[in-house]
C-alpha positions, 0 to 999 in steps of 0.5 A: 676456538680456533680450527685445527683442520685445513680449509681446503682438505679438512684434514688435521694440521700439525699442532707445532710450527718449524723453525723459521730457519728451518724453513728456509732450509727446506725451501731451498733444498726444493728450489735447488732440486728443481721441485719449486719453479717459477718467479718465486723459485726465481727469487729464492735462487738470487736470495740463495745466490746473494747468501752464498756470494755474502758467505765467500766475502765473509770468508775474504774479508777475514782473511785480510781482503780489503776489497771484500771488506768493503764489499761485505760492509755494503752487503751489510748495509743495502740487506743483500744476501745477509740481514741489514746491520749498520753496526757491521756495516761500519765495522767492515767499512772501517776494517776495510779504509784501515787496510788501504781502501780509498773508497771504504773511507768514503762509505765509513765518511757515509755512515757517520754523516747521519743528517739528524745526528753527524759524527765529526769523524765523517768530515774528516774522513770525507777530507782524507778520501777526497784528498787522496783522489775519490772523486765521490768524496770530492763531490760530497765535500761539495755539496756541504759546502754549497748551502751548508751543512751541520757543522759546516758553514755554506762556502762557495769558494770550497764547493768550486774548489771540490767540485774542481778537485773531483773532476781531476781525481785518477785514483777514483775518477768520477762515474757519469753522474758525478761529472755530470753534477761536478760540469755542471755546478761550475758551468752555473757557479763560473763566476765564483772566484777560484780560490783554491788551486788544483794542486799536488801539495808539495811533500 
């Protein structure tokens, strides 16, 4: 049988249990008064901070905002300020490339290249990203094309063509890391014949 007084004073504890959502209600009631302080409290107010922020991108998003779309999808997908959902993480991702964002076509490409099971639809929405000037896309085309993928055989000719193509991407340049990786590949690979020339498709 277990004991229903507390350890430390011996007097009798409660014989229900609150709600976590409750809970959490009162915690941050104390930590926004200022009664709870430290690294805990701390982080209770970055979580507080990140919920806060999640709920105005919530609110962006249905209201058309592509950006805040693709925001909240990456909210969804990384748990911060919401609970991780892959499904709405995709669904926010799609909305958001549905309404004009370059770089949502790249994350939606992300979420359905899963390595034990990969959705067709990812490489071809890595393609249209990465043609219409991700740089991020370009690399990740890349990389499937130096040793081969599921679905996609190893073609060196086609990684130095998207290696090439990411470090001339303007709508989504490439960050450091991935000029790095792109400078790198063809300094090493120079030798492989360029097929594939960097050019704007003529209309």
């Amino acid at each position: 049988m277990q004991k229903k007084t507390s350890p430390s004073t011996n007097e009798a504890l409660a014989s229900t249990l609150l709600p976590a959502v409750q809970v959490r209600s009162v915690i941050e009631k104390l930590v926004r008064s200022g009664a709870i302080k430290g690294d805990k409290a701390e982080k209770w107010e970055e979580r507080i901070k990140a919920g806060e922020e999640v709920k105005e991108l919530q609110q962006q998003a249905e209201g058309g905002n592509a950006l805040a779309m693709n925001e909240l999808a990456c909210r969804f997908g990384s748990g911060e300020g919401v609970k991780r959902d892959k499904t709405k993480e995709r669904y926010w991702h799609l909305k958001a490339a549905q309404n004009g964002s370059l770089r949502a076509l790249t994350n939606l490409a992300m979420c359905l290249d899963q390595k034990s099971n990969p959705d067709q639809m990812g490489m071809l929405y890595f393609m249209e990203a990465a043609a219409g000037g991700d740089a991020y896309a370009c690399i990740k085309l890349a990389e499937k094309f130096v040793n081969g993928s599921p679905g996609v055989a190893a073609d060196q000719a086609l990684a130095k063509r998207w290696y090439t193509k990411a470090l001339a991407c303007k709508a989504l340049p490439p960050d450091d890391e991935d000029k790095e990786a792109a400078e790198e590949w063809l300094s090493v690979n120079a030798d492989v014949e360029a097929t594939w020339k960097c050019i704007k498709w003529k209309s």
